[in-house]
mmCIF file of the N, C-alpha and C atoms, coordinates in Angstrom:
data_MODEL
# 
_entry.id   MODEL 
# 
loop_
_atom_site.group_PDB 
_atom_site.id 
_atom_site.type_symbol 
_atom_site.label_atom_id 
_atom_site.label_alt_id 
_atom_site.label_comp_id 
_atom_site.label_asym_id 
_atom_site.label_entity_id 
_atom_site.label_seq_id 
_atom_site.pdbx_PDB_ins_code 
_atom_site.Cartn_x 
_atom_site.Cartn_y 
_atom_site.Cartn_z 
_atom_site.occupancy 
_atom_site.B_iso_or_equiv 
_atom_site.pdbx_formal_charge 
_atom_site.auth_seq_id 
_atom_site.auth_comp_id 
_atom_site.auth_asym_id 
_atom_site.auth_atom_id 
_atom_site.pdbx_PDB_model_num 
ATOM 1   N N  . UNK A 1 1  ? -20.329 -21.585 37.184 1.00 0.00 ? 1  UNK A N  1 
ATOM 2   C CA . UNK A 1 1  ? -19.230 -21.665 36.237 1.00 0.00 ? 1  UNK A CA 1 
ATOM 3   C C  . UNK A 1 1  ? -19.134 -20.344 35.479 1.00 0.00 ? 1  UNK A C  1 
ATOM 4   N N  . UNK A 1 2  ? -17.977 -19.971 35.482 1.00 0.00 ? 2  UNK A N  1 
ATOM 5   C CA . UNK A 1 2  ? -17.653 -18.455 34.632 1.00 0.00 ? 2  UNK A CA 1 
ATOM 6   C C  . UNK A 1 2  ? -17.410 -18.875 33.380 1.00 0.00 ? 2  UNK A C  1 
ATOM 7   N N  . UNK A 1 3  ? -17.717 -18.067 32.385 1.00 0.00 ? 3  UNK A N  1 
ATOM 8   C CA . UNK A 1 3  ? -17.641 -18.405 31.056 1.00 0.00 ? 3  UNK A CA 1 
ATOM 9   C C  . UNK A 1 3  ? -16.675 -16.785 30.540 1.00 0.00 ? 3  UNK A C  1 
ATOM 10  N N  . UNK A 1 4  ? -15.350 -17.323 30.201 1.00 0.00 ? 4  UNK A N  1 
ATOM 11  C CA . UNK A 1 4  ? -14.388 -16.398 30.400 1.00 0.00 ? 4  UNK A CA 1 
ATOM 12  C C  . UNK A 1 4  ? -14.475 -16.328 28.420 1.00 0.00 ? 4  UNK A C  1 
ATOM 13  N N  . UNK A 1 5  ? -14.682 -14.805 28.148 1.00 0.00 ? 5  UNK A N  1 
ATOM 14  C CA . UNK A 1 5  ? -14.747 -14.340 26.433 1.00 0.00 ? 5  UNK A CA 1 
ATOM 15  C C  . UNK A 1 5  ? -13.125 -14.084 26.423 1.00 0.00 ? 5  UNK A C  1 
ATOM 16  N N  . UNK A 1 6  ? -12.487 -14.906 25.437 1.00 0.00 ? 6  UNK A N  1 
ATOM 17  C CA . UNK A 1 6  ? -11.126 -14.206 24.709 1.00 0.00 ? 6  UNK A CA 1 
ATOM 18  C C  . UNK A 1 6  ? -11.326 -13.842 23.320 1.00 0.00 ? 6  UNK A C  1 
ATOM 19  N N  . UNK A 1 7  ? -11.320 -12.350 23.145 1.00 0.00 ? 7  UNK A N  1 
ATOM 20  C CA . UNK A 1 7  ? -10.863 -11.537 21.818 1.00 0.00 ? 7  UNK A CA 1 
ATOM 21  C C  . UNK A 1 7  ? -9.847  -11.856 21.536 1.00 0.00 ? 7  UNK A C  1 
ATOM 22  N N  . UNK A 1 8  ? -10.047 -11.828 20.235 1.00 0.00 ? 8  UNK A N  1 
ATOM 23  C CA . UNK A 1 8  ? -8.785  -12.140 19.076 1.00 0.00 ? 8  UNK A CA 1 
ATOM 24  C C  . UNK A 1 8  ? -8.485  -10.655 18.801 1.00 0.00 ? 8  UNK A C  1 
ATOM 25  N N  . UNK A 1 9  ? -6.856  -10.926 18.242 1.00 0.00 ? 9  UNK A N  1 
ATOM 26  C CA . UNK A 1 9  ? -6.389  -9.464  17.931 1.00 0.00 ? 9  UNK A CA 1 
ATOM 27  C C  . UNK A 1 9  ? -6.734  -9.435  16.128 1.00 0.00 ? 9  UNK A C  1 
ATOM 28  N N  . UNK A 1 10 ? -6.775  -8.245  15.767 1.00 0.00 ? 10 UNK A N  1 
ATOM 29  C CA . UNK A 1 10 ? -6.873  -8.356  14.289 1.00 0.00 ? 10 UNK A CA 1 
ATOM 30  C C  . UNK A 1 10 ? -5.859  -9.228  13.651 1.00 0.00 ? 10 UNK A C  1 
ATOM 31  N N  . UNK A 1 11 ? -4.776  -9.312  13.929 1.00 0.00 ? 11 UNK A N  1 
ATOM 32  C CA . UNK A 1 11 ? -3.363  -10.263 13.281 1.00 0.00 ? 11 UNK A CA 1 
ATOM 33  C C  . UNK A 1 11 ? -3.882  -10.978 13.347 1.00 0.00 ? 11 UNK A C  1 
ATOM 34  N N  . UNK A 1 12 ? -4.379  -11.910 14.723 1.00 0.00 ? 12 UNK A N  1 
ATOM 35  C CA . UNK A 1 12 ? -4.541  -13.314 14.659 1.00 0.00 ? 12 UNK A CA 1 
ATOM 36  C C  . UNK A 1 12 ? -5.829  -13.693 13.998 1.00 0.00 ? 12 UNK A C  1 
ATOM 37  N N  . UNK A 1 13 ? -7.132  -13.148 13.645 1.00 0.00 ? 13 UNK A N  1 
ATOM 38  C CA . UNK A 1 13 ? -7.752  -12.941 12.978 1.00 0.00 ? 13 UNK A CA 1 
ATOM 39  C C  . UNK A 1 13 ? -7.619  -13.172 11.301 1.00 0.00 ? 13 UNK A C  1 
ATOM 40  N N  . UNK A 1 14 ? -6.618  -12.036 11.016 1.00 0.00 ? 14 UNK A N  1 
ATOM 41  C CA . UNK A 1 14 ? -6.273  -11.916 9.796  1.00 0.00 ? 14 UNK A CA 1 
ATOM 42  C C  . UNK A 1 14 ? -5.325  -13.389 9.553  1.00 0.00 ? 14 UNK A C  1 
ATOM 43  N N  . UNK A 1 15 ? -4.720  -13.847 10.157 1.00 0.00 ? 15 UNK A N  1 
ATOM 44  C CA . UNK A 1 15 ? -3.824  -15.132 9.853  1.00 0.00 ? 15 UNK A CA 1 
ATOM 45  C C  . UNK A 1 15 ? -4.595  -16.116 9.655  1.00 0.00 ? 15 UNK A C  1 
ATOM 46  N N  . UNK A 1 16 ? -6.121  -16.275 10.334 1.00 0.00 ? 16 UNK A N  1 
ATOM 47  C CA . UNK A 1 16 ? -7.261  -17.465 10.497 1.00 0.00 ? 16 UNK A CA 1 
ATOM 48  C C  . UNK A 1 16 ? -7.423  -17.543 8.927  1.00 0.00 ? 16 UNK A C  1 
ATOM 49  N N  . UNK A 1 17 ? -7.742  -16.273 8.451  1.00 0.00 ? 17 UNK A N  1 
ATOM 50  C CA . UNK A 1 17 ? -8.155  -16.003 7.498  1.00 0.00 ? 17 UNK A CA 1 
ATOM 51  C C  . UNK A 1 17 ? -7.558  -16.574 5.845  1.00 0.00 ? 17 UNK A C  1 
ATOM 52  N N  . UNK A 1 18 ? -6.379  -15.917 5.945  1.00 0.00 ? 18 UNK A N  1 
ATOM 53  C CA . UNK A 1 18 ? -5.075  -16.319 5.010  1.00 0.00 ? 18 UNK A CA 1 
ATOM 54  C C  . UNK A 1 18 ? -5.138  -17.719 4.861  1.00 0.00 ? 18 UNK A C  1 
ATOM 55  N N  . UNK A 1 19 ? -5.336  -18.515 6.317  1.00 0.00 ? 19 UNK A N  1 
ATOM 56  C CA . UNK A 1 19 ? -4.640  -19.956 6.976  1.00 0.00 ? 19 UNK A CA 1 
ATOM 57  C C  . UNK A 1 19 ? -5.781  -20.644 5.703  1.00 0.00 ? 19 UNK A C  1 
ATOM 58  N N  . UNK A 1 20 ? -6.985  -20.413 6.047  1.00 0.00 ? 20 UNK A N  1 
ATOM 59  C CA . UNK A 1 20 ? -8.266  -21.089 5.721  1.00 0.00 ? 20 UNK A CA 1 
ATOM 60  C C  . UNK A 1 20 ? -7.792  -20.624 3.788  1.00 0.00 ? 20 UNK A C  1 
ATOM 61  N N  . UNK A 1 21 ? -7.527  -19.770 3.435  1.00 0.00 ? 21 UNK A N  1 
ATOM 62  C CA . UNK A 1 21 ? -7.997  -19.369 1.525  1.00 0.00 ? 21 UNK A CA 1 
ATOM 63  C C  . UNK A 1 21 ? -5.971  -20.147 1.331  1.00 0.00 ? 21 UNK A C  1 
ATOM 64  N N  . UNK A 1 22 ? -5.739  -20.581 2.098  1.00 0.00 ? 22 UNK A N  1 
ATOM 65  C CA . UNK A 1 22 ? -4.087  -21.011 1.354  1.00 0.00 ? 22 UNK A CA 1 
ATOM 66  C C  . UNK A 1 22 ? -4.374  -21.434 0.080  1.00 0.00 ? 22 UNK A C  1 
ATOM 67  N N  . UNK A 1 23 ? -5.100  -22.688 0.131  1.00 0.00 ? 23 UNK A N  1 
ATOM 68  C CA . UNK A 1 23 ? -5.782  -23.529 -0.965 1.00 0.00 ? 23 UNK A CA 1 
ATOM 69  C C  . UNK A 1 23 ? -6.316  -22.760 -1.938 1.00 0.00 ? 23 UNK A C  1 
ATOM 70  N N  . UNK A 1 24 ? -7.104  -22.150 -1.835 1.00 0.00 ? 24 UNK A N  1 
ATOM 71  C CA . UNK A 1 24 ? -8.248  -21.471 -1.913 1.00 0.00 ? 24 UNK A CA 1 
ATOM 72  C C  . UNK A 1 24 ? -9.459  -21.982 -1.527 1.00 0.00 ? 24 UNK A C  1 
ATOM 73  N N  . UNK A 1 25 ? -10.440 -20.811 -1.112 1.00 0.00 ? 25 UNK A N  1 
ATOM 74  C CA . UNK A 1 25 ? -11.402 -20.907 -0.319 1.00 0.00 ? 25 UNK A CA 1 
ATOM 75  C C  . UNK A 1 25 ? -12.609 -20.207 -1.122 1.00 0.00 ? 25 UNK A C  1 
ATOM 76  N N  . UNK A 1 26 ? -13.802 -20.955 -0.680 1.00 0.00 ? 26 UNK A N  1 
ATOM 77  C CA . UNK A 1 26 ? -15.181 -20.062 -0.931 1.00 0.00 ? 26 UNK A CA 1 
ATOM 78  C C  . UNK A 1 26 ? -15.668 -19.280 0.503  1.00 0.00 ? 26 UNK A C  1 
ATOM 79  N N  . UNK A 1 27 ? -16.034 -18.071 0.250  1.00 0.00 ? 27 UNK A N  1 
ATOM 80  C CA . UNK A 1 27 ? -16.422 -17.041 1.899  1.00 0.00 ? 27 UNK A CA 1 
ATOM 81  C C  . UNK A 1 27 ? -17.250 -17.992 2.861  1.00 0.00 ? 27 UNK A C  1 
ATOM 82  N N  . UNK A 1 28 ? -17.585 -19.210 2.298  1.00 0.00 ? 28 UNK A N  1 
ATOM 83  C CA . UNK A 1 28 ? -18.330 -19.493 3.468  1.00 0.00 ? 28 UNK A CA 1 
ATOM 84  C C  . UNK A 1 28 ? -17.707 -20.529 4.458  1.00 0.00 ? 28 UNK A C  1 
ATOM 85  N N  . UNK A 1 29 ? -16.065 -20.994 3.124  1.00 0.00 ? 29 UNK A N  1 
ATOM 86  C CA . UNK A 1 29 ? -15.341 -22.454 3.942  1.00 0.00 ? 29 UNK A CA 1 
ATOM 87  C C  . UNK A 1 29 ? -14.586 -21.211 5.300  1.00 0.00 ? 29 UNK A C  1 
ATOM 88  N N  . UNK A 1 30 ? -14.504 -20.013 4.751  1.00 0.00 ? 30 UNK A N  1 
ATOM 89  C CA . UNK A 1 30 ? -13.866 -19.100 5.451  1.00 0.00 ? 30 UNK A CA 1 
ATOM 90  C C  . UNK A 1 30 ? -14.006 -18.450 6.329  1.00 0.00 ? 30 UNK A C  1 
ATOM 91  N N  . UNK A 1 31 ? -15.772 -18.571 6.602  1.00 0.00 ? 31 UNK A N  1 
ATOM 92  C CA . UNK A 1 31 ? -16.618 -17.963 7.736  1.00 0.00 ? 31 UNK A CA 1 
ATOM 93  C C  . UNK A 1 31 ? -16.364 -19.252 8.913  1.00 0.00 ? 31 UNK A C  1 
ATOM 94  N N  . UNK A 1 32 ? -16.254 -20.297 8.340  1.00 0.00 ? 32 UNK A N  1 
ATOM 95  C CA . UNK A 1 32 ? -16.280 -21.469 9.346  1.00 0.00 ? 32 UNK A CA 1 
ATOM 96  C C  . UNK A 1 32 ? -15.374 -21.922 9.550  1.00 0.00 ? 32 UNK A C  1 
ATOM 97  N N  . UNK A 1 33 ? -14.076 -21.830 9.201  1.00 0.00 ? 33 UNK A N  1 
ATOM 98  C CA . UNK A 1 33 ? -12.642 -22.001 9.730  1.00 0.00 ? 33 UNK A CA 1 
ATOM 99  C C  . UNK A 1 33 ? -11.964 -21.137 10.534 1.00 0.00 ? 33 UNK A C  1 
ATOM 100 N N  . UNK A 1 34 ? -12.468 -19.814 10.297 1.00 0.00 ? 34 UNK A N  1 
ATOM 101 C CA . UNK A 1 34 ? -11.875 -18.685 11.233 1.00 0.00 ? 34 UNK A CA 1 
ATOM 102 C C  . UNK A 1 34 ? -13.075 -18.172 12.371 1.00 0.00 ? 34 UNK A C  1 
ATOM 103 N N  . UNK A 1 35 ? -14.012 -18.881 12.403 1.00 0.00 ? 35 UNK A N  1 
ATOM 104 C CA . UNK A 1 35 ? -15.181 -18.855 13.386 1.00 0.00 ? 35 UNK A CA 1 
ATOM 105 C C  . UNK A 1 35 ? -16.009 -17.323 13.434 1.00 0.00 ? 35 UNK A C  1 
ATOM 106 N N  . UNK A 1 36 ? -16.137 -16.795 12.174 1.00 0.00 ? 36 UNK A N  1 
ATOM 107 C CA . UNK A 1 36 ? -16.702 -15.451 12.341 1.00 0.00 ? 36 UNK A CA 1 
ATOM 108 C C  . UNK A 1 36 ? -17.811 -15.390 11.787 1.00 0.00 ? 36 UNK A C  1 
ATOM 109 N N  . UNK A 1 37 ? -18.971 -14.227 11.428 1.00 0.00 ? 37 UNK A N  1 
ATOM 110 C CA . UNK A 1 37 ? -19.871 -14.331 10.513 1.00 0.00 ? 37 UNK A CA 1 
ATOM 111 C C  . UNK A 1 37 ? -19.780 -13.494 9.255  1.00 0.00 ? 37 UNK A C  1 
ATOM 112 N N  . UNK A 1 38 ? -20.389 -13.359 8.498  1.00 0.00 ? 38 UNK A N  1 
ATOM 113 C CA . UNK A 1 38 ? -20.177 -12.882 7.168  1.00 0.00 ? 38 UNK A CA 1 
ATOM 114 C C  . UNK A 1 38 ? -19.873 -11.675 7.284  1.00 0.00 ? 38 UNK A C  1 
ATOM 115 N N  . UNK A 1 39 ? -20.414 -10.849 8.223  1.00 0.00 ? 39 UNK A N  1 
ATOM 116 C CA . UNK A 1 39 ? -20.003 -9.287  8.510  1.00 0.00 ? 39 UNK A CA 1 
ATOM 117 C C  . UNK A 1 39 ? -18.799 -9.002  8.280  1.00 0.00 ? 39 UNK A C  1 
ATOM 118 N N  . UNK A 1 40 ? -17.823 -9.720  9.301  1.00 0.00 ? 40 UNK A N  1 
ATOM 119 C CA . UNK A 1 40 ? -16.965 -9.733  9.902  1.00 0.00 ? 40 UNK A CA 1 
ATOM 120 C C  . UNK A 1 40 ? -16.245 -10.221 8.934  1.00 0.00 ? 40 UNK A C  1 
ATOM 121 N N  . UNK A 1 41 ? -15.923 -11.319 8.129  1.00 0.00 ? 41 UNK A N  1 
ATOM 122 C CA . UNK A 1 41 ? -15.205 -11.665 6.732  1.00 0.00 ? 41 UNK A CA 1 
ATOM 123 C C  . UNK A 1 41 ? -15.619 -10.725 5.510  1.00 0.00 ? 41 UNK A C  1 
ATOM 124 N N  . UNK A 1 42 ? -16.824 -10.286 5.519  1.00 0.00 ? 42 UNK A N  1 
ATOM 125 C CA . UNK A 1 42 ? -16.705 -9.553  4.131  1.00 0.00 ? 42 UNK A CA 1 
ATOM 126 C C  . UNK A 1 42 ? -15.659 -7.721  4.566  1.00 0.00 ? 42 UNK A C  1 
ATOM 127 N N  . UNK A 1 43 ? -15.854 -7.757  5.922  1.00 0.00 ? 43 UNK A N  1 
ATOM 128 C CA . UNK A 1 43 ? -14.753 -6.496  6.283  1.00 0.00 ? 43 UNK A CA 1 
ATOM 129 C C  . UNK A 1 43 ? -13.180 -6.841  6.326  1.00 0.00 ? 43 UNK A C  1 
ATOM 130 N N  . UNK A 1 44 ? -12.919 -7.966  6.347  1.00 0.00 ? 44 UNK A N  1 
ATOM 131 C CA . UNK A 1 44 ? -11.305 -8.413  6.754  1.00 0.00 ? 44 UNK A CA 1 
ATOM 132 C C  . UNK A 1 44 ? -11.066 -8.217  5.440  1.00 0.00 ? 44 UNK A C  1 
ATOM 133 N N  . UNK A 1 45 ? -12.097 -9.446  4.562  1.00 0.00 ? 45 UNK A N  1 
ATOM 134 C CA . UNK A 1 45 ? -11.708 -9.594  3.236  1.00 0.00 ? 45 UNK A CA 1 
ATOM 135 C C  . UNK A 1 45 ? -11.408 -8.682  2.247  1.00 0.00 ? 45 UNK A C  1 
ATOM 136 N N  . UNK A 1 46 ? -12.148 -7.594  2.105  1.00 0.00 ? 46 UNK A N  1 
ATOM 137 C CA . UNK A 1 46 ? -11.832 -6.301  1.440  1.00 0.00 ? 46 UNK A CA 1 
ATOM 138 C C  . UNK A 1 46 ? -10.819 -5.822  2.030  1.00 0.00 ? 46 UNK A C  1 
ATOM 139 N N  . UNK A 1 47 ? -10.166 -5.655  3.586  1.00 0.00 ? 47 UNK A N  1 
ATOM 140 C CA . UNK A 1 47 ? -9.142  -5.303  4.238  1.00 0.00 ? 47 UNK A CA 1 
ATOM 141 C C  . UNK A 1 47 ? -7.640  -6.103  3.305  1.00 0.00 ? 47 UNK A C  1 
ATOM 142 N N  . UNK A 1 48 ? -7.796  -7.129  3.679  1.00 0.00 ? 48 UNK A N  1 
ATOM 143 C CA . UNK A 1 48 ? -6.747  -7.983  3.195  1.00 0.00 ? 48 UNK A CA 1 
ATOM 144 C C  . UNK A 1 48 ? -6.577  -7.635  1.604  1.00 0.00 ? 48 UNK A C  1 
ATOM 145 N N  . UNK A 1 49 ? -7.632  -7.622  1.204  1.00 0.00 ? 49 UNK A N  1 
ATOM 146 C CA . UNK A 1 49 ? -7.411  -7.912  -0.371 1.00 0.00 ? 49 UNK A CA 1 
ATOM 147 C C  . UNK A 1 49 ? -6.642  -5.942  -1.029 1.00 0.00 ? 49 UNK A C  1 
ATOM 148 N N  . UNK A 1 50 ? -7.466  -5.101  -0.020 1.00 0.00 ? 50 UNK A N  1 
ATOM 149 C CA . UNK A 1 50 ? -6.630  -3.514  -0.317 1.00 0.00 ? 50 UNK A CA 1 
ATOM 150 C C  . UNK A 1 50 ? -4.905  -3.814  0.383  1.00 0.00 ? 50 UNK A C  1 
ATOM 151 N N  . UNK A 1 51 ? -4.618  -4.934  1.142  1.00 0.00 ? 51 UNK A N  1 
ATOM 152 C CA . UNK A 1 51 ? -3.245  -4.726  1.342  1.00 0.00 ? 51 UNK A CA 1 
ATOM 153 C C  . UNK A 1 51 ? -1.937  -5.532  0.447  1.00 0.00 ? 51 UNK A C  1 
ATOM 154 N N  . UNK A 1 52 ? -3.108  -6.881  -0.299 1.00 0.00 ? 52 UNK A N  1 
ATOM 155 C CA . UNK A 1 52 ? -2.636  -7.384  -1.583 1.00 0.00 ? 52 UNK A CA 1 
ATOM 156 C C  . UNK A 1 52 ? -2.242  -8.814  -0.902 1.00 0.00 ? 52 UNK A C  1 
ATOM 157 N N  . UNK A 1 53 ? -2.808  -9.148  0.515  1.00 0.00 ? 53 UNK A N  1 
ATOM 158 C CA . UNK A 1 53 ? -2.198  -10.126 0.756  1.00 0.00 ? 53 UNK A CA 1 
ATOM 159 C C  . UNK A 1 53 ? -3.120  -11.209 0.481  1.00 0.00 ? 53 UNK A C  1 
ATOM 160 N N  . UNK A 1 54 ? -4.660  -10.939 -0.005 1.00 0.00 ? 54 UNK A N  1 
ATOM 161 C CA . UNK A 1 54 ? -5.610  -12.142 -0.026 1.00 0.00 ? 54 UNK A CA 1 
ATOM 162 C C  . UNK A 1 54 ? -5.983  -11.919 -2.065 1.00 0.00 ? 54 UNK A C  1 
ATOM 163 N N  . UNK A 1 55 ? -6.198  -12.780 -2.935 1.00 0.00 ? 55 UNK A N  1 
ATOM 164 C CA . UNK A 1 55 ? -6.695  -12.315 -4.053 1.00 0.00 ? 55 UNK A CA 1 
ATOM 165 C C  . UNK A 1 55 ? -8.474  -12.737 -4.634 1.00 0.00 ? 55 UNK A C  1 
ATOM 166 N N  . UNK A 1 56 ? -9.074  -12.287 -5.008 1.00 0.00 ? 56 UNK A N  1 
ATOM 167 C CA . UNK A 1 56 ? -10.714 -12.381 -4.873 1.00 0.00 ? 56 UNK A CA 1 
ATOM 168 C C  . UNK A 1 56 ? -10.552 -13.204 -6.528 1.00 0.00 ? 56 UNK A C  1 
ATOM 169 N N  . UNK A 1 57 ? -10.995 -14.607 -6.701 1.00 0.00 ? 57 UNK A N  1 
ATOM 170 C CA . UNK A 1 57 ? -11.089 -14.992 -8.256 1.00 0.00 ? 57 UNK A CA 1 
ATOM 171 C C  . UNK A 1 57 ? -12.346 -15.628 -8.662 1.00 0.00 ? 57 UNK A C  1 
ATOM 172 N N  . UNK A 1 58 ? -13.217 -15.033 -8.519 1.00 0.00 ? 58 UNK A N  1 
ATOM 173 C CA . UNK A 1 58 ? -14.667 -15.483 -8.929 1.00 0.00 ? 58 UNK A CA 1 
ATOM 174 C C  . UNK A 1 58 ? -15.341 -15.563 -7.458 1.00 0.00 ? 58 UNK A C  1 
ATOM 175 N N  . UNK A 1 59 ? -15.489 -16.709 -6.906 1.00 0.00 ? 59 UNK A N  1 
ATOM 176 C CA . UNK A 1 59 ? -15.959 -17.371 -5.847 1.00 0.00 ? 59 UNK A CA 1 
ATOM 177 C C  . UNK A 1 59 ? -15.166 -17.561 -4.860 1.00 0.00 ? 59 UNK A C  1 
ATOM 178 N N  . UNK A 1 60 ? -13.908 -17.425 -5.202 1.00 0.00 ? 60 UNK A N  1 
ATOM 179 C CA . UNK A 1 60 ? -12.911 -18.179 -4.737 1.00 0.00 ? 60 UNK A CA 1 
ATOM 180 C C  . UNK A 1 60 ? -11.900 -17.613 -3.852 1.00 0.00 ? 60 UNK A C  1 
ATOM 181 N N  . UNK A 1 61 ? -11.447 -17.313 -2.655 1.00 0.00 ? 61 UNK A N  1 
ATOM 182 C CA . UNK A 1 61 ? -10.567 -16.531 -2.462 1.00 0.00 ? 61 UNK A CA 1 
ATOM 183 C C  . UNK A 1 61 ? -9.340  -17.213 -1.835 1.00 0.00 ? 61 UNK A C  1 
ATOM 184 N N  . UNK A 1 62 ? -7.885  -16.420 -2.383 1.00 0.00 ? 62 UNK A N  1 
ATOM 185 C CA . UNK A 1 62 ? -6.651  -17.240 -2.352 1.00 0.00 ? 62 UNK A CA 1 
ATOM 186 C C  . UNK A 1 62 ? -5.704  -16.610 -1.377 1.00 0.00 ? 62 UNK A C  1 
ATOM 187 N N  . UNK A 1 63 ? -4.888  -16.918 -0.693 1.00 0.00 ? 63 UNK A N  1 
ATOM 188 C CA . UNK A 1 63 ? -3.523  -16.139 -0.284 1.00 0.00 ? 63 UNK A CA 1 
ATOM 189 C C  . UNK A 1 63 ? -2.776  -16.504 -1.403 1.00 0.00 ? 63 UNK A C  1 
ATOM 190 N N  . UNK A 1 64 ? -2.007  -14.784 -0.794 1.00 0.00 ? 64 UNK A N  1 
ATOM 191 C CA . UNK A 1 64 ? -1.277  -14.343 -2.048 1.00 0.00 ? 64 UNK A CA 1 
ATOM 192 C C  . UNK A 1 64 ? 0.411   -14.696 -1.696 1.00 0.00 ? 64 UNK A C  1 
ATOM 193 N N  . UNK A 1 65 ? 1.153   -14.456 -2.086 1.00 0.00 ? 65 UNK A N  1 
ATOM 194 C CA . UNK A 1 65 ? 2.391   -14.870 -2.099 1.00 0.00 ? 65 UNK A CA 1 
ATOM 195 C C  . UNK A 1 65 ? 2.886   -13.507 -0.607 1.00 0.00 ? 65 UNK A C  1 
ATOM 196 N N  . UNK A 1 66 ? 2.356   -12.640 -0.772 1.00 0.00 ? 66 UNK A N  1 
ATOM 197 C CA . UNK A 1 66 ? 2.367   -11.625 0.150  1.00 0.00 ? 66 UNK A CA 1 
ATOM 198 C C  . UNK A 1 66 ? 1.794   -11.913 1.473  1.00 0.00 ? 66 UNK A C  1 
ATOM 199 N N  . UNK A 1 67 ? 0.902   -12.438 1.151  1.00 0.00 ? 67 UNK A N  1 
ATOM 200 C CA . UNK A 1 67 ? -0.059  -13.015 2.635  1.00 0.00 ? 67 UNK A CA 1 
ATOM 201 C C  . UNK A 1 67 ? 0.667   -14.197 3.361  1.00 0.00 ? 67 UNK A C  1 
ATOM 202 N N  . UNK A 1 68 ? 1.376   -15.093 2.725  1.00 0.00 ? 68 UNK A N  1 
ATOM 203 C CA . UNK A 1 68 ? 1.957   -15.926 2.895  1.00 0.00 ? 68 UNK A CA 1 
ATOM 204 C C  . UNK A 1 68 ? 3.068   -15.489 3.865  1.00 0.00 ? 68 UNK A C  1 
ATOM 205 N N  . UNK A 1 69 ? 3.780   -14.701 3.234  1.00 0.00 ? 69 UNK A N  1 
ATOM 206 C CA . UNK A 1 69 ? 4.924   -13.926 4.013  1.00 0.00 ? 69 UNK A CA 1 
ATOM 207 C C  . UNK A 1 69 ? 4.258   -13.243 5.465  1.00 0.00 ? 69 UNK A C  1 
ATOM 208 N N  . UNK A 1 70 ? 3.417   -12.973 4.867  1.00 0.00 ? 70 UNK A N  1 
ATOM 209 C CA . UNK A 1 70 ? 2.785   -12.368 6.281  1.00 0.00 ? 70 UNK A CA 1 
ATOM 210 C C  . UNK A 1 70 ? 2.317   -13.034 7.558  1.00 0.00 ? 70 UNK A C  1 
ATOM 211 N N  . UNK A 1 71 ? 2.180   -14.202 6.897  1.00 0.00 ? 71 UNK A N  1 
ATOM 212 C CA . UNK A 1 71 ? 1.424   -15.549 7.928  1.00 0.00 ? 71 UNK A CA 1 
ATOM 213 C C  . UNK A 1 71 ? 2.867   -16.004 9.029  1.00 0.00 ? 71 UNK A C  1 
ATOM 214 N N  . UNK A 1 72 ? 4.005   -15.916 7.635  1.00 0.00 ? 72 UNK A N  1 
ATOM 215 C CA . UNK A 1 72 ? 4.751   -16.529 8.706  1.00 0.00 ? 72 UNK A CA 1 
ATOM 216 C C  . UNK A 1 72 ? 5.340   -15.865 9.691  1.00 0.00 ? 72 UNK A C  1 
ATOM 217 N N  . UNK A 1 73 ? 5.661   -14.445 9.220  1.00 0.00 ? 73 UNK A N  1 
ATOM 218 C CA . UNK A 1 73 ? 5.909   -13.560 10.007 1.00 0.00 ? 73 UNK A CA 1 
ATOM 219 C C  . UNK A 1 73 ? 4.980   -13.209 11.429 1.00 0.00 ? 73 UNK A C  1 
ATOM 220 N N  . UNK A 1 74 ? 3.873   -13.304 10.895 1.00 0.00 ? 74 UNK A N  1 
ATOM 221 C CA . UNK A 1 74 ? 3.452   -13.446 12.819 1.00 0.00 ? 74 UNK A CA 1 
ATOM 222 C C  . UNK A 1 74 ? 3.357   -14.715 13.593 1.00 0.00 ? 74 UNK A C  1 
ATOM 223 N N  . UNK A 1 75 ? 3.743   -15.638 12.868 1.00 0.00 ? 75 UNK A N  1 
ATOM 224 C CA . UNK A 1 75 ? 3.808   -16.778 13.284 1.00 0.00 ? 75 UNK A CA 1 
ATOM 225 C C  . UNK A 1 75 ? 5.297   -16.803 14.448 1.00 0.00 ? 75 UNK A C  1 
ATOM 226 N N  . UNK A 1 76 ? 6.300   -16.162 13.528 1.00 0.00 ? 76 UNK A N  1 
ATOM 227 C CA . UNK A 1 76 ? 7.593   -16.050 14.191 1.00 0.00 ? 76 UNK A CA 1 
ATOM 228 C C  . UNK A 1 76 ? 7.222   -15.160 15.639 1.00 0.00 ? 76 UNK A C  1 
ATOM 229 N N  . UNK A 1 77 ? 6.314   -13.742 15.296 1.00 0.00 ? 77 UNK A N  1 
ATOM 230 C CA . UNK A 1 77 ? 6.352   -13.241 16.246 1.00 0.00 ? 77 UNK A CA 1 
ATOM 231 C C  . UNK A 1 77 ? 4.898   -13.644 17.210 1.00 0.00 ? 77 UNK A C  1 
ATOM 232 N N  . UNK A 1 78 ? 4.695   -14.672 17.369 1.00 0.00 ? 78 UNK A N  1 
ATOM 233 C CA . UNK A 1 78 ? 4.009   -15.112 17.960 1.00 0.00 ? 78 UNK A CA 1 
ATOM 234 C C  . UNK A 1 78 ? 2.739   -14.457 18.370 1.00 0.00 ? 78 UNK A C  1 
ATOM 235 N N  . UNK A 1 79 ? 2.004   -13.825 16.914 1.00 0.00 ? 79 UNK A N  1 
ATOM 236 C CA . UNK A 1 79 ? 0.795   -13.034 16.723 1.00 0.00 ? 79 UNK A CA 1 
ATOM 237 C C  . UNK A 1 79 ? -0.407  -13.854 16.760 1.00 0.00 ? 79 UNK A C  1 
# 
């Protein structure tokens, strides 16, 4: 049996991400909804948060009204 690896693109990545903090999220509901490890979220997360689309509030991290827009937009373009 072949065990076939599919990479994610950063978009779709970054949308896991957004998808999981809508509510708001703690980094770890966020490591386990978007299937990554902490490495890998504490690099998106600072990513996202320098583009204004994720916001950092204690523990807690939120999509932003910006991120939102952004979610749906690759949603349309089928990112």
């Amino acid at each position: 049996m072949d065990v076939v690896i599919i990479r994610r693109s950063r978009t779709a990545i970054s949308v896991e991400i957004l998808k999981a903090a809508m509510e708001g999220s703690k980094k770890t509901h966020i490591v386990y909804s978007a299937n990554l490890n902490f490495d890998m979220v504490n690099r998106y997360l600072v990513m996202l948060e320098e583009k204004g689309l994720i916001e950092h509030k204690g523990n807690i991290y939120v999509t932003t009204s910006k991120g939102k827009e952004f979610q749906e937009i690759a949603k349309e373009l089928g990112l």
